[in-house]
C-alpha positions in Angstrom: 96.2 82.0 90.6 97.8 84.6 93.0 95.1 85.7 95.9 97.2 87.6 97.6 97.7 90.1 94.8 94.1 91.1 94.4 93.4 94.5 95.1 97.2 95.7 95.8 98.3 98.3 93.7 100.8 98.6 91.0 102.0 100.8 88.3 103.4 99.2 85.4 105.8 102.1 82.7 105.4 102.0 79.3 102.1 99.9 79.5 100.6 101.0 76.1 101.7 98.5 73.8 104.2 95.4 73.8 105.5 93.8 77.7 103.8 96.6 79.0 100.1 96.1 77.9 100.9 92.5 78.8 102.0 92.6 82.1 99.5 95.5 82.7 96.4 92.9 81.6 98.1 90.2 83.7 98.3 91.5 86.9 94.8 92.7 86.0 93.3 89.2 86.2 95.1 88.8 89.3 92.3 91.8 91.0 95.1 94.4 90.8 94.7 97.8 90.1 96.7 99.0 87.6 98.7 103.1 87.3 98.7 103.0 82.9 102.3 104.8 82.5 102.7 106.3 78.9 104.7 109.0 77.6 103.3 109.6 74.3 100.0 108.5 73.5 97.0 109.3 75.7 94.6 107.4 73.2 96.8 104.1 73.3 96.7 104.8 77.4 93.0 105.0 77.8 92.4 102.0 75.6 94.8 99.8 78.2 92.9 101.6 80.9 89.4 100.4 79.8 90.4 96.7 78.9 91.6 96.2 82.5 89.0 97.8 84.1 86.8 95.0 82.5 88.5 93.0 84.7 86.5 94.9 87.8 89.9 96.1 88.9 90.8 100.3 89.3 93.0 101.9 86.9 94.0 105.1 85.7 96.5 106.4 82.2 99.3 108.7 83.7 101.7 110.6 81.9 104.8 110.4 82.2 109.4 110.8 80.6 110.5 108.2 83.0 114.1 109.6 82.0 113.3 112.8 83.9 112.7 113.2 88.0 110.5 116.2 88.0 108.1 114.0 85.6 108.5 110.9 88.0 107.8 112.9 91.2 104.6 114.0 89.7 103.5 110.9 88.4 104.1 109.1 91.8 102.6 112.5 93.3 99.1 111.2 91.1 99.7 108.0 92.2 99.7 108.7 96.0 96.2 110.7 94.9 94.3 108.1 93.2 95.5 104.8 95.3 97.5 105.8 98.4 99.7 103.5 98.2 101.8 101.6 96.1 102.6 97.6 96.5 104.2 96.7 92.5 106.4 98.5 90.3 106.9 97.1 87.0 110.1 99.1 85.4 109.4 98.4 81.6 109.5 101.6 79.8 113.2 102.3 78.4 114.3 103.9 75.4 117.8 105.0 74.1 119.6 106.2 71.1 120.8 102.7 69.1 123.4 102.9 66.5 127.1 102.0 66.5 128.9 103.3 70.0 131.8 104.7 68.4 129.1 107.0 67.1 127.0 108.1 70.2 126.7 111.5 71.8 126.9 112.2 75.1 123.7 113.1 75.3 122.8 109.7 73.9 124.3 108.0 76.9 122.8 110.7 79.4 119.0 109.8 78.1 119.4 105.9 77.3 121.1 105.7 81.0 118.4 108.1 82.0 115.6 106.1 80.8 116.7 102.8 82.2 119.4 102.5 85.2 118.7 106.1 86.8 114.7 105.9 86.3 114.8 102.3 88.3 116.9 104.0 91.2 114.5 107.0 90.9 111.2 105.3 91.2 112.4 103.2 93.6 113.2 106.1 96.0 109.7 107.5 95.4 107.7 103.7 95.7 109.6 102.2 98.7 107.5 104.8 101.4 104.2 103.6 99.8 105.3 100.4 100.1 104.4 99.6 103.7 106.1 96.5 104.5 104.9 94.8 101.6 106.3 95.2 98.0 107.7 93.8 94.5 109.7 95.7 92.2 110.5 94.0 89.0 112.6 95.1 86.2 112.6 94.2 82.4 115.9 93.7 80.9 117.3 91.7 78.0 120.2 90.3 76.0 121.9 93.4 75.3 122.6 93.7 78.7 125.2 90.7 79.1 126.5 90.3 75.3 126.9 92.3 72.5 123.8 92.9 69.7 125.3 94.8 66.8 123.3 97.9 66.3 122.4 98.1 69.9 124.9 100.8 70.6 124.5 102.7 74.6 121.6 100.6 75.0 123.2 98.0 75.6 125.5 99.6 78.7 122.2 100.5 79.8 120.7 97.3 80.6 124.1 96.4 82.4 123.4 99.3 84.4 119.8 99.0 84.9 120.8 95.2 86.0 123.2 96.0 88.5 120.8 98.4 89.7 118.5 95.8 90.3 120.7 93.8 92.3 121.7 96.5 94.6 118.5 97.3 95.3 117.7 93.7 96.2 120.3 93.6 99.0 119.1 96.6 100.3 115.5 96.0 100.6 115.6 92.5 100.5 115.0 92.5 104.8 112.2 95.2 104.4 109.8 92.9 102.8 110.4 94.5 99.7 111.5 91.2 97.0 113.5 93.1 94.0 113.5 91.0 91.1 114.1 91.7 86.8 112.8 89.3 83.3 115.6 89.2 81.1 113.3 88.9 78.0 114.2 87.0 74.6 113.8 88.5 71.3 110.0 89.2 70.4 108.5 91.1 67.6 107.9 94.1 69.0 108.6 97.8 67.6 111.0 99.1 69.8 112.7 96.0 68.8 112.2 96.7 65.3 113.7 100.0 65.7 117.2 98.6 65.7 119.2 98.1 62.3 119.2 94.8 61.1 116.1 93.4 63.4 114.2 92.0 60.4 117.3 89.5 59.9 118.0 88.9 63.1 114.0 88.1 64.3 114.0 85.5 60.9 116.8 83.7 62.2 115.8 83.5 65.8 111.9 82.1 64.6 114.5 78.8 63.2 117.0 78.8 66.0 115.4 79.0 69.2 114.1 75.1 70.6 110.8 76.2 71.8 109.7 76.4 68.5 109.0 80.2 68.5 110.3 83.5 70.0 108.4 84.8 72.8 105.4 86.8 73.1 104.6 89.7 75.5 102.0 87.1 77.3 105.5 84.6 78.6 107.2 87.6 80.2 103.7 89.0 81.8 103.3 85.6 83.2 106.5 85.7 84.6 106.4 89.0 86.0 102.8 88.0 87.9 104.7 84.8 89.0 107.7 87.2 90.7 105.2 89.3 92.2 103.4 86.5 94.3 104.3 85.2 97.7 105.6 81.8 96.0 108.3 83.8 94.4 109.4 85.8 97.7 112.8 83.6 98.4 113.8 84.8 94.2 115.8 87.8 95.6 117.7 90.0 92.9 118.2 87.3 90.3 116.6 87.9 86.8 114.5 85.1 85.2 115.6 84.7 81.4 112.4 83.7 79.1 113.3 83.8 76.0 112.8 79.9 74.7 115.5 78.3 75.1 117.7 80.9 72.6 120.6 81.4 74.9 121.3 77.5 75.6 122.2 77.2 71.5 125.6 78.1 70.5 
């Protein structure tokens, strides 16, 4: 659908499970080699590894706390290794601390802010010079960034951060041939999502209250994220696409 992403490069973070493996196995079909970023579980990695390599593409699991440098300069370092070179970055792995806010530690904020605005700067710094003239980087946000979700607690500042982040970075690369673009994704059924107190209730209501019929599925937001990563999408410069069915139009 895309030819001119087969056999660029990407690394796609937190690609074991959920928007991750998606996007991952999306760009896949597209002939693009894939970095598997995971922090936890090597087994879940390898099994992501193996179904895009089905699609004749390279790809490799690496390990790594996108939340800390040292751990992002030696996953880029591994990068640089196996392809040379780096064309797509895909900044989907966040995690924070959700709760009320009155009720977070400072060390709460440090690691959510860590693990989403700072780790987008970060990996940008390190991707940009294996870039070469050609690159997308794409960053996954969502609601919590622009209103309030009870429960969501810092994680929500966060994605304000991480979204602002993206937009800087868009007018600063945006005349090196480097397109800077984030998904705000709708509600899905995923278990980070599930993490949050109260997410059973609020995933029912959505399922009745959102006019596509249904909530998203990781598959909408990897299409969208392949989409943004093509040459048609090159003029889309720091602007998020929302996907999320329709939700935010109803009152």
């Amino acid at each position: 659908m895309y030819p001119e992403l087969k056999d660029k490069c990407a690394l796609v973070t937190g690609a074991t499970r959920g928007f991750g493996r998606a996007i991952a196995l999306r760009l896949a079909d597209e002939g693009v080699n894939v970095a598997v970023n995971f922090r936890r579980s090597m087994t879940e990695a390898e099994q992501v590894v193996d179904e895009i390599k089905a699609h004749g593409v390279d790809a490799f699991s690496v390990r790594a706390d996108v939340g800390k440098e040292s751990s992002l300069r030696k996953m880029f370092d591994e990068i640089k290794s196996r392809f040379g070179r780096l064309e797509i970055l895909v900044a989907n792995a966040a995690w924070g601390v959700p709760g009320d806010l009155l009720n977070a530690k400072p060390k709460h904020w440090d690691i959510t802010l860590g693990a989403s605005a700072r780790s987008l700067l970060d990996m940008t710094q390190l991707a940009v010079p294996m870039m070469n003239g050609w690159g997308r980087i794409i960053s996954i946000t969502s609601d919590g960034g622009q209103k309030v979700l009870p429960g969501y607690g810092v994680v929500g500042p966060a994605k304000a951060a991480l979204e602002s982040v993206t937009r800087g970075l868009a007018f600063e690369l945006g005349g090196k041939g480097i397109v800077v673009n984030g998904v705000l994704a709708g509600l899905a059924d995923t278990k980070s999502f599930r993490s949050i107190p109260g997410s059973e209730k609020v995933i029912e209501h959505a399922r009745f209250h959102t006019p596509a019929g249904r909530i998203i599925k990781p598959e909408d937001i990897a299409n969208v994220v392949a989409f943004l990563a093509s040459n048609q999408a090159e003029m889309i410069c720091g602007h998020f696409v929302t996907v999320d069915g329709g939700r935010n139009i109803v009152g």
